[in-house]
C-alpha positions in Angstrom: -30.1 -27.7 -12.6 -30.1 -24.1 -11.4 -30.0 -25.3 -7.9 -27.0 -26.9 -8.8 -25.8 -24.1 -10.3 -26.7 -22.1 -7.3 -24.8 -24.4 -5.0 -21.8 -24.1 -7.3 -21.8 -20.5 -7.3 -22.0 -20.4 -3.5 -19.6 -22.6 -3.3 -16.8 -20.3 -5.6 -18.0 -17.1 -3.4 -17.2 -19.0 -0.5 -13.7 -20.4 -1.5 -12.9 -16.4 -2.5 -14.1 -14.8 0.6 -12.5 -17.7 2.2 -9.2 -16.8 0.9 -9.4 -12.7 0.9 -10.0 -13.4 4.9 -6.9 -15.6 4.9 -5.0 -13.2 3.0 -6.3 -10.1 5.4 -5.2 -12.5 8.2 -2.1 -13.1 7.3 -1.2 -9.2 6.7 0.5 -7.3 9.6 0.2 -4.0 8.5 -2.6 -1.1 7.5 -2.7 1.0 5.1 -2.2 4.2 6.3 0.2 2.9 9.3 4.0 3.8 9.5 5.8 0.9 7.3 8.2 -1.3 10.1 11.4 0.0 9.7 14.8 -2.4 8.7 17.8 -2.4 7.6 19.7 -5.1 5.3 22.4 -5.7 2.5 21.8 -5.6 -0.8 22.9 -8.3 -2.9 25.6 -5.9 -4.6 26.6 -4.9 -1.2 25.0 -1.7 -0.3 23.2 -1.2 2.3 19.0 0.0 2.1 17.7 1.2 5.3 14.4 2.5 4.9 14.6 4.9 7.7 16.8 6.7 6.1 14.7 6.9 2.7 12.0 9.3 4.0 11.2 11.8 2.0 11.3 9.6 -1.2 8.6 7.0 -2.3 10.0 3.3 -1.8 8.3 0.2 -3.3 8.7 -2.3 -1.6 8.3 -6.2 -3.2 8.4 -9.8 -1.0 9.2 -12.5 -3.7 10.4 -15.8 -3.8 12.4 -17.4 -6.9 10.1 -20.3 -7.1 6.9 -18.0 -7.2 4.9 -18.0 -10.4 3.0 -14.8 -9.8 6.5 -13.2 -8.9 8.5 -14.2 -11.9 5.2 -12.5 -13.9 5.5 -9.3 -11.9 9.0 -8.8 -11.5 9.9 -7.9 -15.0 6.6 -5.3 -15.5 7.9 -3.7 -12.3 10.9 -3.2 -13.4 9.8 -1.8 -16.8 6.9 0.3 -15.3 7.9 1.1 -12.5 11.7 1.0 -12.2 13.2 2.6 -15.1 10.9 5.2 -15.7 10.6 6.7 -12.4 14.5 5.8 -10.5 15.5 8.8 -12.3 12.7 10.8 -10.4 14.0 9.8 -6.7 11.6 6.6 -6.7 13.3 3.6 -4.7 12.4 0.4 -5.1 13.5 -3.1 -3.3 13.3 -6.7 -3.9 13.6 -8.6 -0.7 14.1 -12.5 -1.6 11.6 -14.1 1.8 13.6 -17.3 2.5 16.5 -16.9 -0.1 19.7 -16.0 -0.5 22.2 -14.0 -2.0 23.7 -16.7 -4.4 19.7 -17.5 -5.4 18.6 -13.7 -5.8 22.0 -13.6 -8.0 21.4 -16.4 -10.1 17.7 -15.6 -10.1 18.4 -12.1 -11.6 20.8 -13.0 -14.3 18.9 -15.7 -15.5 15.5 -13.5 -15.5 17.9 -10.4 -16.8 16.4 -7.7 -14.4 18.0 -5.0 -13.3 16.2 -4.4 -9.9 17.6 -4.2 -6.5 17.2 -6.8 -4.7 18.3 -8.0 -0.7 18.0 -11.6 1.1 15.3 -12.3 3.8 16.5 -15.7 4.4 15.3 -15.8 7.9 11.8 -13.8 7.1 12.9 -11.5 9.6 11.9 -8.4 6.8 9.1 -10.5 5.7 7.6 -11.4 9.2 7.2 -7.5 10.3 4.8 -7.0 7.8 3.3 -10.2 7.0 3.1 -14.0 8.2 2.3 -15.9 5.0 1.6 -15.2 0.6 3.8 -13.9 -2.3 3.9 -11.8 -3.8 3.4 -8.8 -1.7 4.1 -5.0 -2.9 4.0 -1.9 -0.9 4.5 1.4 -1.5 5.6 3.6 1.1 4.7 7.3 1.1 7.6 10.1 1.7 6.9 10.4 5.5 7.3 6.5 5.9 3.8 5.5 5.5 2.0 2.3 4.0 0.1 4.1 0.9 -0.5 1.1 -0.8 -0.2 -2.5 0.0 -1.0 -5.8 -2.2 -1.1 -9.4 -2.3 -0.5 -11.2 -5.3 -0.4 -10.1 -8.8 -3.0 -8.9 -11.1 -2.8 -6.3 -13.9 -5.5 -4.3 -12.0 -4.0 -4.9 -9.1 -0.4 -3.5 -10.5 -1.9 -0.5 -12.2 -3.1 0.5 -8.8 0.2 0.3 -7.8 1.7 2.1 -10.4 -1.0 4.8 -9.7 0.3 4.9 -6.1 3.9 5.4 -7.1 3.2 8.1 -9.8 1.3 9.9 -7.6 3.5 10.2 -4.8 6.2 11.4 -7.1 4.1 14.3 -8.4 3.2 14.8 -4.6 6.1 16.6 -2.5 4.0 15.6 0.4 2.9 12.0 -0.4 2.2 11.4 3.2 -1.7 11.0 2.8 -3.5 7.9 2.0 -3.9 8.4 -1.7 -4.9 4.8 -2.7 -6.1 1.5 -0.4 -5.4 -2.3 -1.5 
């Protein structure tokens, strides 16, 4: 029986490290790095262009509307993250992977979020930054580096986040590492 058990066990570990590999695999960026720069149009018709944002902290979130772990985070990142720190020059974006405006529109009423969000129906955003999973969050320090990066969502994983965005503001120059994911 406990060789069994063993076996099991190994078998789990295996399936995880299997998985963190594909995950690290499918990730085109560092921590630390410059974020890849882009341009697009919001879904209320402004434009975000995150050259332009240096000197603030931008989070940045991949999502999809079908995506379970996104529905879950979207509304906690708009509640801890959003609201309490837009006021304090934080930017954040929503970029739909593979969706459009009409689906991020409907998507947002019907979820009642209040986030900014911007199409990626051709994963051209997506693909400079990563090849496959959602959801993906990244915070981006003042001087346009990756602080913080995440795949998937966990409470853990989010406070981390949220830890990485707080910090920056109280940080004029966020542009050190201050957390890795």
């Amino acid at each position: 029986m406990k060789a069994f058990r063993a076996m099991l066990l190994f078998g789990a570990l295996s399936i995880l490290a299997s998985r963190a590999s594909e995950q690290e695999d499918a990730t085109l960026t560092k921590v630390g790095q410059a974020a890849p720069e882009f341009a697009v149009q919001q879904i209320d018709g402004t434009k975000f262009d995150l050259p332009k944002e240096r000197g603030k902290v931008v989070v940045l979130n991949f999502f999809a509307t079908w995506c379970g772990p996104c529905i879950q985070e979207l509304p906690i990142l708009e509640k801890d993250v959003f609201k309490p720190f837009e006021k304090e020059g934080l930017k954040v974006l929503v970029v739909g992977r593979e969706e459009t405006v009409e689906k991020i529109k409907a998507f947002r009423e019907k979820q009642k979020l209040m986030l900014p969000f911007a199409p990626d129906p051709d994963k051209k955003i997506y693909s400079l930054y990563a090849t496959k999973f959602i959801p993906r969050t990244y915070v981006i320090d003042r001087s346009g580096k990756i602080a913080h990066q995440a795949v998937g969502y966990t409470p853990a994983e989010f406070e981390k986040l949220v830890g990485g965005g707080r910090e920056g503001l109280k940080q004029p120059n966020f542009d050190k590492v201050t957390t890795v994911g």
